[in-house]
Every structure is written in structure tokens, then in C-alpha cells.
C-alpha positions in Angstrom: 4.0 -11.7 20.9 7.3 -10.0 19.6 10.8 -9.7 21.7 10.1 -6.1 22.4 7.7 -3.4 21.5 7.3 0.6 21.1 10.1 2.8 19.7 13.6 1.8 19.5 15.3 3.6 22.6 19.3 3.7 20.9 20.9 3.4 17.5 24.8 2.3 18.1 27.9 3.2 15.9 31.6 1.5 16.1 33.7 4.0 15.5 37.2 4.3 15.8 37.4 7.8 16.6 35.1 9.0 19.7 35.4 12.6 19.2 35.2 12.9 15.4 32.0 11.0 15.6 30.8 13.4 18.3 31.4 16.4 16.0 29.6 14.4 12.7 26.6 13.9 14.8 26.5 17.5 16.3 27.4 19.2 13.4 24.9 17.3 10.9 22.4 16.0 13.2 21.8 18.2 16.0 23.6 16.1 18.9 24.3 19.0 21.5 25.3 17.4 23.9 27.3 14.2 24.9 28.4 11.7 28.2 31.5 9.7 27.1 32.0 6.9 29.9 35.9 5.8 29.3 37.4 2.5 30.1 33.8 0.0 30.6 35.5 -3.0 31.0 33.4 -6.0 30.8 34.9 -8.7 32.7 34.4 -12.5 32.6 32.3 -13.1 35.5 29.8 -10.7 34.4 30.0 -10.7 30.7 30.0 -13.6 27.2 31.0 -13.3 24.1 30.2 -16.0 21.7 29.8 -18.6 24.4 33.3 -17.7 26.4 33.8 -15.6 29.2 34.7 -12.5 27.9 37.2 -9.9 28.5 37.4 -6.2 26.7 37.2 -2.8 27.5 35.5 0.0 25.2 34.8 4.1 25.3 31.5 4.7 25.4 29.7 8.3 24.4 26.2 8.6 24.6 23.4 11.7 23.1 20.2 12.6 22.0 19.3 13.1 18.6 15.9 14.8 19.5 14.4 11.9 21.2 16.5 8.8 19.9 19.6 8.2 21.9 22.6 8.0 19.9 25.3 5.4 21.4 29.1 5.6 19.8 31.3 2.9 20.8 35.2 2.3 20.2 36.8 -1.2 21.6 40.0 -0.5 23.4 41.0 -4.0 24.1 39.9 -7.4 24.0 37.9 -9.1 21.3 34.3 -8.6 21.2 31.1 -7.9 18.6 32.5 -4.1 18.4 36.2 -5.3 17.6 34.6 -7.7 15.1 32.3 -5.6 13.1 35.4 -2.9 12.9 37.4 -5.4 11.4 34.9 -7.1 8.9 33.4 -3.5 7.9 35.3 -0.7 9.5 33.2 1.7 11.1 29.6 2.1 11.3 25.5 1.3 12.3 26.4 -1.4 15.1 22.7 -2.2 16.9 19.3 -1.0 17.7 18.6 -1.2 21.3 14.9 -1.9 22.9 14.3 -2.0 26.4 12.0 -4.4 27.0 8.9 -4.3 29.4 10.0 -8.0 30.5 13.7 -8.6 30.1 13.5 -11.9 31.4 10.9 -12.7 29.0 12.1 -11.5 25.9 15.7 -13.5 26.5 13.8 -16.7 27.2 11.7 -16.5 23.9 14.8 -15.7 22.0 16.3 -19.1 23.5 13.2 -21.0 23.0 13.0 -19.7 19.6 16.7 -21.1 18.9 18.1 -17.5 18.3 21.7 -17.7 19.8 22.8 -15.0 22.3 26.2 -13.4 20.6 27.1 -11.3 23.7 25.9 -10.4 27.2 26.9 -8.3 30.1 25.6 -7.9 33.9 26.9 -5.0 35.1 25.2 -4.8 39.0 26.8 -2.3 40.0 24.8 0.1 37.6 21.8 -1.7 37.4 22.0 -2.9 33.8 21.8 -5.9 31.5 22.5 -6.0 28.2 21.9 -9.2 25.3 23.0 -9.1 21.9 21.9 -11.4 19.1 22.1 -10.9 15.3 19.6 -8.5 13.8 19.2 -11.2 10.0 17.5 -9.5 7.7 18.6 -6.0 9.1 21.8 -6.2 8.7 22.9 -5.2 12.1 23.0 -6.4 15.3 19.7 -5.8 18.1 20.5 -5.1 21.8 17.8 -5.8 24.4 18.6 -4.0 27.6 17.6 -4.0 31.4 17.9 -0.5 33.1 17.7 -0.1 36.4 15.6 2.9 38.0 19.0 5.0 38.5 20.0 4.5 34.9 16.7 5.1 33.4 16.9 8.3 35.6 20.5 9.2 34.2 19.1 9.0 30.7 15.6 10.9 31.1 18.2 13.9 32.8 20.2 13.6 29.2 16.8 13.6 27.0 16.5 17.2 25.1 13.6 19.1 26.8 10.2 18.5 24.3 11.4 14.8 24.2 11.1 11.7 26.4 12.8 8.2 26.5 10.5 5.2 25.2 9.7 3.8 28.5 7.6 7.2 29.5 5.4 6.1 26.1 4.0 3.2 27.3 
């Protein structure tokens, strides 16, 4: 059994520029619209980084690219995998995102299979969980996420009509 299945539900950019990145995407690939969320801070009760509590804050803005969400991301402070991926390679493809059928499931077979968990969030008061761990051979990190019924909700509202979000494929 693999950690996740279907089609990949978001491809993620660091950027260091929110709005420029929103223009590239719109102008060359059709991203009409966008949701920027400012100021997500992830705080240490909730959220690890490398092992340690963590503490950072990033600008978020979100689209559709026909059917694939399109996630750009730009730390504002704190260290975390976006920080250190700007500073090793500047900008660019940050992680593929799945959201697994069984969240629990998938993290426990990552752990059993020894593959160590780089950075996770809990954020209750959306309804959503997030695990990162390092994508290998691809090059890039992968991002399993738990969405709650009201964020799964928000995104099929922000899916281009003719399209629908992976979970509506099974």
C-alpha cells in the first residue's frame, strides 16, 4: 500500500514575492483567481520543525490552475522548511501535497517505515493537519494533509467550474 493515492491535490512555491508570483501564474498559466491568507503563524504548541517546537509565521496565497491547486508561500519570520529552501535555493517548487483517505494511517507508515517527519502543524481551529517529509528522489518536499469538512468546502468554492478537487474522484 502506498502513503497516499489519486491525483496530487497542490503544487507549492517559496517565493519571496507574493504578488509577482500571482501575476506569473495568471499571466502564463491561467490562474484567475487567488485567496492570500496573511500572517499563519504556526505556534509551538501546535506545530515542529525538525524535532523542536516551532515558531514562524508565512503569507499564504492559494489558486487553481484548472483543477490543480497552486499554493505560493513566503516566510515572514521564524525559521522553517520554507525559510530553508529560500536560503539553500532561492525561490521555487517547494512540495506536492496529497490528502490522504487515512491521515492517521499514512503518518504511521511513514514512521514505521523510518521516514523522519521534517515539519508538522495542527491547526484546530480550521480543521487541518499538515506533515512534511522529504520527497528523495524528487527533489522536493511532499506534504500529506488532513482537511476538515469546512476547509475541503472552502476549496471546492475556489475550484474553476468544469473542475473538482481530488477527494470528489475517489
Amino acid at each position: 500500500m502506498g502513503i497516499a493515492s489519486g491525483p496530487v491535490f497542490q503544487v507549492a512555491w517559496v517565493v519571496t514575492d507574493l504578488e509577482a508570483a500571482e501575476k506569473e501564474f495568471g499571466a502564463r498559466y491561467g490562474v484567475e483567481n487567488w485567496v492570500r491568507i496573511p500572517g499563519i503563524h504556526f505556534a509551538p504548541e501546535t506545530c515542529r520543525f525538525r524535532g523542536a517546537p516551532a515558531d514562524f509565521t508565512i503569507d499564504s496565497s492559494m489558486g487553481y490552475a484548472g483543477g490543480q491547486q497552486v499554493e505560493l508561500i513566503t516566510p515572514v519570520t521564524g525559521e522553517s522548511l520554507y525559510t530553508e529552501a529560500l536560503a539553500q535555493g532561492g525561490p521555487g517548487l517547494h512540495h506536492i501535497a496529497w490528502v490522504p483517505d487515512d491521515f492517521d494511517a499514512a503518518v504511521a507508515e511513514l514512521r514505521a517505515s523510518g521516514v523522519e517527519i521534517l515539519q508538522h502543524g495542527v491547526f484546530a481551529e480550521v480543521g487541518m493537519e499538515s506533515v512534511y517529509y522529504s520527497g528523495g528522489p524528487l527533489g522536493s518536499f511532499v506534504e500529506l494533509l488532513r482537511l476538515s469538512p469546512q476547509v475541503r468546502g472552502m476549496f471546492d468554492g475556489m475550484v474553476p467550474e468544469g473542475y473538482r478537487n481530488p477527494w470528489h474522484a475517489r
